[in-house]
N, C-alpha and C positions, 0 to 999 in steps of 0.2 A: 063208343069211339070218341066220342063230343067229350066224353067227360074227361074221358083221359087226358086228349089233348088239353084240355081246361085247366088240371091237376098239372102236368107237365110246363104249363104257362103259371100257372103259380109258382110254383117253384122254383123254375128261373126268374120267376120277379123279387123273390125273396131271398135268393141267392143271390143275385143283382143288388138289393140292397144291406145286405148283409157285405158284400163286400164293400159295397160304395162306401157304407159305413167304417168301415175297419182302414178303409185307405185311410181318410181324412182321420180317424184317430192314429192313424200311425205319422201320418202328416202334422199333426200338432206336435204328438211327444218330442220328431224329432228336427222342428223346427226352430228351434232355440239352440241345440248342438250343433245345426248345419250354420246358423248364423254366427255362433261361436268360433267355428272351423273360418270361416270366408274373413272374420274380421282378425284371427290368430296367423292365415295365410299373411294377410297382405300386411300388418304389421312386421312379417318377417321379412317382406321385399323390398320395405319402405328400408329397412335394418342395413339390409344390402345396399340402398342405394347411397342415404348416409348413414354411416356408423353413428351408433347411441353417444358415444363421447363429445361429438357437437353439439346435443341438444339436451332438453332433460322435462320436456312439456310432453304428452301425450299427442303426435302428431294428426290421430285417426281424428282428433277431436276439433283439432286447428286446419276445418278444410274449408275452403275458399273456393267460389267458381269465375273463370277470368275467362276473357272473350276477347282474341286478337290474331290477326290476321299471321304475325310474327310464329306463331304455333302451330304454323300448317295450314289451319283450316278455318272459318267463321263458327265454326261450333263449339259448343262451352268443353273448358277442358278445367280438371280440377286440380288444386294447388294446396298442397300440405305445407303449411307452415313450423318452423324448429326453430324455437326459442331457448336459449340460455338463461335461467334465471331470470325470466320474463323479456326480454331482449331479442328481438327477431335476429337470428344468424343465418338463414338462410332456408330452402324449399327442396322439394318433391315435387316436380309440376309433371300431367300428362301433359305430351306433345306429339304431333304426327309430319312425320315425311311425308308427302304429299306422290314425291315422285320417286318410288323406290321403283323396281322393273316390273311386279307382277302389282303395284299398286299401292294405297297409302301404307304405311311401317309407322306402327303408332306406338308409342315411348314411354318412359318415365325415365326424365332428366334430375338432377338433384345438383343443387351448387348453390353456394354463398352469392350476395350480392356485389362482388367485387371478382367476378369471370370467374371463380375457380370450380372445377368440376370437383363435384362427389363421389360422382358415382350415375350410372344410368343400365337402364333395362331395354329389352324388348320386348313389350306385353302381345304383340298380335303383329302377322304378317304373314304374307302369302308367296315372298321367295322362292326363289328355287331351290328344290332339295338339290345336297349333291355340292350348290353352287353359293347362291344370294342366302341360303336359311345360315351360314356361317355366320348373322348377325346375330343368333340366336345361344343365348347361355347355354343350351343344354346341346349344342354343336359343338362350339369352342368357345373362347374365354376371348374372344378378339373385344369384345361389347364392353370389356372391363378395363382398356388399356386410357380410356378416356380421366377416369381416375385419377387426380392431380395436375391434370394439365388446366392451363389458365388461356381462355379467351382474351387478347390484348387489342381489343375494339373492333369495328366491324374491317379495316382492312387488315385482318391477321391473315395472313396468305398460306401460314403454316397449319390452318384449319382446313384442310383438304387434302386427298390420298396423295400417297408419295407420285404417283403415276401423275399428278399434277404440282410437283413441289414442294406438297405438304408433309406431316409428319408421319400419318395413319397409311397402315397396309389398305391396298386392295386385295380382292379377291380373285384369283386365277379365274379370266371366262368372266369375271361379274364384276365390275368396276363400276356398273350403277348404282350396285342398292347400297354398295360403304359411300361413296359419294353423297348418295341422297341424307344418310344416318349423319356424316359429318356436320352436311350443312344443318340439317335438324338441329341437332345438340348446339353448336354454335349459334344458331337464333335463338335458340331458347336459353343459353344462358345470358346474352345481349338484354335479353325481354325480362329475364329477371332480377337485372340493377336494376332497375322502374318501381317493383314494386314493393318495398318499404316507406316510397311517398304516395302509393295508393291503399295499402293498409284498411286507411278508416274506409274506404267507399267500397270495395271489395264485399259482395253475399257471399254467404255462410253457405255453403250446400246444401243446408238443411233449410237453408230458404225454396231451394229450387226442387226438392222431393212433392 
């Protein structure tokens, strides 16, 4: 009886490491394709948020991490830099809504350093379906009508939903979380005429891994 059990505990320790093993070699082969995928994704989002004919540098490569209050929150957010022929034209920066209705709505804004928008995403938020998730690309296209429009300093009063005089729809039932996205993208394209004269003082991302 002892010995069986004995035999039976071998064997699931060998088969235990038998697979322990096989994970982690299947975890290597396909850790280089999964990171290939993650940095092919977000190239494509960056693509969206400005189009390749602004720039022509390698964005992933020109990442910056910026720290200011103006972007939501005290926490580092990172900034994609788009050069012309060496010539900074303009950014990709994360940003976050602080006060969306179920909580922060956190971003990727895109616009030249003279107010004009590019282009902008919503990478995470906790909305409401139905209602507040209408921020969201894969609901409707409302996230993309910022596109072209230009920030004309901070009293632009046309940077807020129609339901307050501004330009941008609200959402039936939900008038906070477009609200909250307005004012976002507008401080964040404010915040970045600033930084082509902090350029030189700006870490690199790969400072902060």
């Amino acid at each position: 009886m002892l010995n069986t059990i004995k035999n039976h505990g071998i064997t699931l320790a060998v088969f235990a490491a038998l697979t322990t093993g096989l994970t982690a070699v299947v975890n290597v082969l396909t850790e280089t394709t999964i990171a290939e995928q993650n940095l092919l994704q977000q190239q494509i989002l960056l693509d969206e948020i400005i189009p390749t004919e602004h720039y022509n540098n390698n964005l992933q490569k020109e990442c910056y991490v910026v720290t200011n209050n103006r972007l939501g929150s005290a926490a580092p957010h990172r900034l994609y830099l788009a050069r012309n022929n060496g010539k900074p034209v303009a950014a990709v920066i994360e940003t976050t809504a602080p006060d969306g209705y179920a909580g922060s709505i956190h971003l990727l804004v895109g616009a030249d350093f003279y107010g004009n928008v590019l282009g902008s995403r919503v990478i995470e938020h906790h909305e409401t379906p139905g209602l507040g998730d209408k921020i969201d690309i894969r609901i409707s296209d409302w996230i993309t009508h910022f596109s072209g429009q230009r920030v004309e300093g901070e009293q632009d009063n046309l940077w807020s939903v129609k339901k307050d005089g501004g330009l941008f729809d609200q959402f039936t039932g939900a008038t906070i979380t477009p609200r909250a996205v307005v004012r976002a993208i507008k401080n964040t394209v404010l915040y970045l005429q600033n930084i082509p004269d902090q350029l030189a003082t700006l870490p690199s991302c790969g400072d902060n891994e």
